[in-house]
N, C-alpha and C positions, 0 to 999 in steps of 0.2 A: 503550437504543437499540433501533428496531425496523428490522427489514428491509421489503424493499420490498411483504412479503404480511400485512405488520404482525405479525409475531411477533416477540416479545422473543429478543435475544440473550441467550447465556447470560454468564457474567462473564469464561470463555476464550475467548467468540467475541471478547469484545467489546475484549480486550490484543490479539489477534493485529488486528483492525482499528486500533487506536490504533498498532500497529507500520507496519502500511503506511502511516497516514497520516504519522507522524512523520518515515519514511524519503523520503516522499512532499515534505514540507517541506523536509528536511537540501536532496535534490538538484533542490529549485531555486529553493533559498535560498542554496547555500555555492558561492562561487565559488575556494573554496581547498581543493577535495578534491585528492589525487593521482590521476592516470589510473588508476590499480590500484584505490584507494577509489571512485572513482565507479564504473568497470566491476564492480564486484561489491557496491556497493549496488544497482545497477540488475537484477543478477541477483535481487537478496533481492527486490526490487519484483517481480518478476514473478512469482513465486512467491506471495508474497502476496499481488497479483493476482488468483491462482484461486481463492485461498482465500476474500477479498472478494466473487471474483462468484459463487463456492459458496455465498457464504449470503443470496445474492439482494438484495444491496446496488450500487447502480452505481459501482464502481470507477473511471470513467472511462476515457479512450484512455492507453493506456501510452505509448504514444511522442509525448505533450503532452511530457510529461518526457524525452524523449532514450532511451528506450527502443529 
């Protein structure tokens, strides 16, 4: 996986993105979270959020997602 200046991720950039996108899926894919599970996967999102656009990859708008 390269970012957006074409450099290769390294193998822990590249878990900590497959975690955003995953969590990315879960919340708005699962229409069965509890208020508590969404409101604080939504935090993990954000967070890894910065992380994402720290390494010069487009994250996208957070609040697509309910952010």
């Amino acid at each position: 996986m390269k970012n957006a200046m074409g450099l290769e991720l390294s193998d822990s950039e590249r878990t900590l993105v497959e975690c955003y996108q995953g969590l990315v899926r879960v919340l708005q894919e699962s229409k069965d979270l509890a208020p508590f599970e969404r409101r604080n996967a939504l935090k993990a999102v954000a967070a890894l959020w910065q992380v994402v656009n720290g390494l010069d990859l487009d994250p996208g708008n957070i609040y697509e997602i309910g952010a």
